[in-house]
C-alpha positions as a Markdown table, in Angstrom:
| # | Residue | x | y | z |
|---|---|---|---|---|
| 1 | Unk | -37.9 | -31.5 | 4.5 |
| 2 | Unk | -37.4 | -28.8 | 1.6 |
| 3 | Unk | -39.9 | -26.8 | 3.3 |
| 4 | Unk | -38.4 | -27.4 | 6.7 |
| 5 | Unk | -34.6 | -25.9 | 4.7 |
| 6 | Unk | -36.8 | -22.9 | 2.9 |
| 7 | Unk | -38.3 | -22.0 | 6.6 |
| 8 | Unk | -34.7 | -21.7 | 8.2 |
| 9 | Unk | -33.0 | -19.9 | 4.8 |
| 10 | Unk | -36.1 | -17.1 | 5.3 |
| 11 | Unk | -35.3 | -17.2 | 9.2 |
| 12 | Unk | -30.9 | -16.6 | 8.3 |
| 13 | Unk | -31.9 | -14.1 | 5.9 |
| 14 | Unk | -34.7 | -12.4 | 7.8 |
| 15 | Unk | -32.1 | -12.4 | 10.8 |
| 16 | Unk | -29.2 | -10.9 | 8.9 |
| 17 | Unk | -31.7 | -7.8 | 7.2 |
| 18 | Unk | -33.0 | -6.8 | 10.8 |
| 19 | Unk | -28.8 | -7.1 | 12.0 |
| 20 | Unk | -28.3 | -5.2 | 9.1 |
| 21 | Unk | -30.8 | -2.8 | 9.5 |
| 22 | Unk | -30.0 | -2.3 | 13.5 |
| 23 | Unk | -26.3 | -1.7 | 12.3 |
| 24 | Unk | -27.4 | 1.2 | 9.6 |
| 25 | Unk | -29.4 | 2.8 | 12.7 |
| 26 | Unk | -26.5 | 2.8 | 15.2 |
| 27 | Unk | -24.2 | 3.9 | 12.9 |
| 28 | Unk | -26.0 | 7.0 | 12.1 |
| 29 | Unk | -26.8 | 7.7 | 15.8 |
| 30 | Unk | -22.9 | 7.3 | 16.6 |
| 31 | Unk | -22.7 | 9.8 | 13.6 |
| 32 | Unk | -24.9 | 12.0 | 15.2 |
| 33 | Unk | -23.2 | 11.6 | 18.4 |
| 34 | Unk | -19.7 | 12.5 | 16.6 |
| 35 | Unk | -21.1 | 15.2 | 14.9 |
| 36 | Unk | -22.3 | 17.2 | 17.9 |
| 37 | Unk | -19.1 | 16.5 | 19.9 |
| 38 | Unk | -17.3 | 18.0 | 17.4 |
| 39 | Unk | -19.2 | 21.0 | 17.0 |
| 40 | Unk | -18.8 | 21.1 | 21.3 |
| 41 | Unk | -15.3 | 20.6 | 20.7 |
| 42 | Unk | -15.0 | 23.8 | 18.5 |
| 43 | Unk | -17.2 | 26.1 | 20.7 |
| 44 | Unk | -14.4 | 24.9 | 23.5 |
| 45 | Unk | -11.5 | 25.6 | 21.2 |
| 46 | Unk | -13.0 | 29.2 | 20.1 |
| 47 | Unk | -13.7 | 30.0 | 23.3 |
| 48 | Unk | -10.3 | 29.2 | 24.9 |
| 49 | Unk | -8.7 | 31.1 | 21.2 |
| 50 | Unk | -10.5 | 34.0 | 22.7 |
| 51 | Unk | -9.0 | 33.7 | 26.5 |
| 52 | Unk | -5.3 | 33.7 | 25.0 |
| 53 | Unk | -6.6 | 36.5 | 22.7 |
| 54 | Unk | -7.7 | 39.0 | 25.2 |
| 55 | Unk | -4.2 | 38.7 | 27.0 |
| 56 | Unk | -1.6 | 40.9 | 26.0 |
| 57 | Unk | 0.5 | 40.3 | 23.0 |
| 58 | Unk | 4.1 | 39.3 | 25.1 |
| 59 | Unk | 5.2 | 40.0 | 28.8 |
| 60 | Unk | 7.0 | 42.7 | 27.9 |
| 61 | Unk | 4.2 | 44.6 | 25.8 |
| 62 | Unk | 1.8 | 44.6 | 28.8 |
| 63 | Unk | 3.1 | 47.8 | 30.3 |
| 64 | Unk | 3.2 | 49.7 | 26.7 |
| 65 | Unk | 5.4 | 49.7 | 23.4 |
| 66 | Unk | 9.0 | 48.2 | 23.6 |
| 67 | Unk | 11.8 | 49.3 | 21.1 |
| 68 | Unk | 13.5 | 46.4 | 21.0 |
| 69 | Unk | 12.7 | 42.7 | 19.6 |
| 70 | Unk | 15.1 | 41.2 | 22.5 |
| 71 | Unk | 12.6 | 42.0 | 24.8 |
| 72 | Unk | 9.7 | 39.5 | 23.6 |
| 73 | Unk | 10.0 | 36.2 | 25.7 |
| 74 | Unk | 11.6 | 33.5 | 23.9 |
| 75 | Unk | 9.4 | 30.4 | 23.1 |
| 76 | Unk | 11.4 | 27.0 | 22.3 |
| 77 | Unk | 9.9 | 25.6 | 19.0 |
| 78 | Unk | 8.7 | 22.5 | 21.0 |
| 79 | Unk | 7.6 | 21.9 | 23.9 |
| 80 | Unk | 6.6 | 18.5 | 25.6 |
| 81 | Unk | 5.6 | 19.8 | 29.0 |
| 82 | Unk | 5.6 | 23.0 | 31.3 |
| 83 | Unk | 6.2 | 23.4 | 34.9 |
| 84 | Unk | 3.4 | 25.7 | 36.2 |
| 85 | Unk | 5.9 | 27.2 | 38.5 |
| 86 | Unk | 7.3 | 29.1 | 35.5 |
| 87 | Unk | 4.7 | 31.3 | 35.0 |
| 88 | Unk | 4.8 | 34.4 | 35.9 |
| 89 | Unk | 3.6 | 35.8 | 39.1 |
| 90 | Unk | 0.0 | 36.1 | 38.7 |
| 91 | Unk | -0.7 | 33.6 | 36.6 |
| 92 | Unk | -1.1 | 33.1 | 32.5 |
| 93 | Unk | -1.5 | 36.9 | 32.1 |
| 94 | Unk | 0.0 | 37.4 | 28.1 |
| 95 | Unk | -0.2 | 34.6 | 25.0 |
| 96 | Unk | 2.7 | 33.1 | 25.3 |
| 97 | Unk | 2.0 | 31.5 | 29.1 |
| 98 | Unk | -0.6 | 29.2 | 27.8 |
| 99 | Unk | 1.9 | 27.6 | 25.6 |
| 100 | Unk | 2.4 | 23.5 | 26.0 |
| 101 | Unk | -0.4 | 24.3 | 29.1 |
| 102 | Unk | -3.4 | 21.3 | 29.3 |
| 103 | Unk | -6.9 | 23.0 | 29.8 |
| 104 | Unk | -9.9 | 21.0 | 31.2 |
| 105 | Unk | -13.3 | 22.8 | 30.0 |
| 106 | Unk | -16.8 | 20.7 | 30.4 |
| 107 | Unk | -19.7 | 21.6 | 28.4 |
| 108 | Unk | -22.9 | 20.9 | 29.8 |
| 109 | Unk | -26.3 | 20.1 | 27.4 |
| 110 | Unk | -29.2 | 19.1 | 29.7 |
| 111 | Unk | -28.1 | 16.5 | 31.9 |
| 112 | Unk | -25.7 | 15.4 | 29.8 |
| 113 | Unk | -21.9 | 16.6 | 30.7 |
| 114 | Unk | -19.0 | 16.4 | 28.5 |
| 115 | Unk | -15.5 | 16.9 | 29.7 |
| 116 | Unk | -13.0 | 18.4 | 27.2 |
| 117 | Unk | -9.3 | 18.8 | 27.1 |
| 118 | Unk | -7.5 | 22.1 | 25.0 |
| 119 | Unk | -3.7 | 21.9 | 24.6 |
| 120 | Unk | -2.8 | 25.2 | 23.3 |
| 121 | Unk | 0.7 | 25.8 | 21.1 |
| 122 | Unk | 2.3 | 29.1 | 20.7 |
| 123 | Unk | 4.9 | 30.0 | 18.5 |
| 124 | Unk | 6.8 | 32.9 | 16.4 |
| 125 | Unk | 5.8 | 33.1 | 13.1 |
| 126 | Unk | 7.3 | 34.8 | 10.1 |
| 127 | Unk | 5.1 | 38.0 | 8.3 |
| 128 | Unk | 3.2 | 36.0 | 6.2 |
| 129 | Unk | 1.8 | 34.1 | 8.9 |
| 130 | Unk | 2.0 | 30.8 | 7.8 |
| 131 | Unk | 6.3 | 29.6 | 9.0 |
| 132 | Unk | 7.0 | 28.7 | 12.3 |
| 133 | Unk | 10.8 | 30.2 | 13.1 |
| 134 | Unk | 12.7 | 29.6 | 16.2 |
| 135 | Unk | 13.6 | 33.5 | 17.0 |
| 136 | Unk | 11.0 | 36.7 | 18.2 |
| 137 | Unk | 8.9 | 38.6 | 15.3 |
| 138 | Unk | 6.0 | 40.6 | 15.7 |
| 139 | Unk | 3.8 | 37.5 | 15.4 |
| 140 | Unk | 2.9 | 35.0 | 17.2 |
| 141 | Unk | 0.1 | 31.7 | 16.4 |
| 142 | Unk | -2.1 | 29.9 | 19.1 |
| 143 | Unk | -2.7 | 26.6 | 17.4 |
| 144 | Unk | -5.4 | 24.7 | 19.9 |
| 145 | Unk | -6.4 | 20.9 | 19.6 |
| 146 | Unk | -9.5 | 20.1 | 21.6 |
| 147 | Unk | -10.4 | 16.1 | 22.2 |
| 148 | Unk | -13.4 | 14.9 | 24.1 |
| 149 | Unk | -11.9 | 13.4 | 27.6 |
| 150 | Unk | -15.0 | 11.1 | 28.1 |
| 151 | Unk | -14.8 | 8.6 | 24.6 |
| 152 | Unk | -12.4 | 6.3 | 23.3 |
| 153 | Unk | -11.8 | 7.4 | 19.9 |
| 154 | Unk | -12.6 | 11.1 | 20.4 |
| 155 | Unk | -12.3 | 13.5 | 17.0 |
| 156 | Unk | -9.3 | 16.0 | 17.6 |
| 157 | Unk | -10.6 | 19.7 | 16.6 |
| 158 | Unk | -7.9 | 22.3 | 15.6 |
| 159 | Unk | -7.9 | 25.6 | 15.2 |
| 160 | Unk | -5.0 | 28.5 | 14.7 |
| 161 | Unk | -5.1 | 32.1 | 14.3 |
| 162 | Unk | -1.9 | 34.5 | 14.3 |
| 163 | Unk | -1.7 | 37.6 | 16.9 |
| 164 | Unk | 0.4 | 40.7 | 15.6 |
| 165 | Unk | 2.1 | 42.7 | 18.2 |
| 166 | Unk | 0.8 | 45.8 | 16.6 |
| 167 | Unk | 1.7 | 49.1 | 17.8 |
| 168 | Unk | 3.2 | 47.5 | 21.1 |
| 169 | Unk | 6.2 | 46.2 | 19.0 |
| 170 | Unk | 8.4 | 49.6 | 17.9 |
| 171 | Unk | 11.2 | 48.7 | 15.4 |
């Protein structure tokens, strides 16, 4: 009998080392896994930060320098959704028309295809870049989060960078 109870301790513990060890090898796969969404995620966030970037700086700066700051377009400090329909004509054609917008990018590695969503957020900012204020200046951040569409507990990447109206902006 004693040898009969040793056999079946050696069996439990045997059992719970190989669980234990399968457990140590999928969690560092999922890690993996995690690790190179996220770096997808941020190529898809840098490369949308460079669509709103190549647009001009305001609606009103796309035909040359204004003199006056009443021109720039007015962005609420929050915004929970946008009706397409109030873009302008010709669609998201200066920073601020991306803002509340939802973006669908994919990103394709072999045959593997994942499908990622940006939501873009423009707002004024003060000179130094870092407050958000509720009236026009001559600066304006794009914060974007990027999530993975396609998992359950997807990683939310950020990224922000400030656009100055530059020479467009005359006062």
């Amino acid at each position: 009998m004693p040898q009969t109870l040793i056999a079946i301790l050696a069996m439990v513990v045997t059992t719970l080392f190989a669980f234990n060890q399968h457990k140590s090898v999928l969690n560092t796969r999922m890690g993996m896994i995690r690790q190179d969404v996220s770096m997808r995620a941020t190529g898809v966030a840098v490369d949308v930060m460079e669509e709103i970037g190549a647009m001009a700086f305001d609606d009103a700066t796309k035909t040359g320098a204004i003199s006056e700051l009443s021109l720039l377009t007015y962005l609420p400090l929050t915004i929970d959704s946008v009706d397409t329909e109030q873009l302008e004509s010709g669609g998201a054609d200066d920073i601020d028309d991306f803002n509340g917008l939802t973006l669908a990018r994919t990103r394709t590695h072999g045959e593997q295809t994942v499908n990622f969503v940006a939501r873009p957020r423009i707002n004024y900012v003060s000179t130094d870049g870092t407050s958000i204020v509720a009236y026009a200046t001559k600066f304006k951040r794009v914060s974007i989060s990027v999530v993975a569409a396609d998992f359950v507990f997807p990683d939310t990447v950020r990224v922000s960078q400030v656009f100055a109206c530059g020479s467009r902006c005359d006062w």
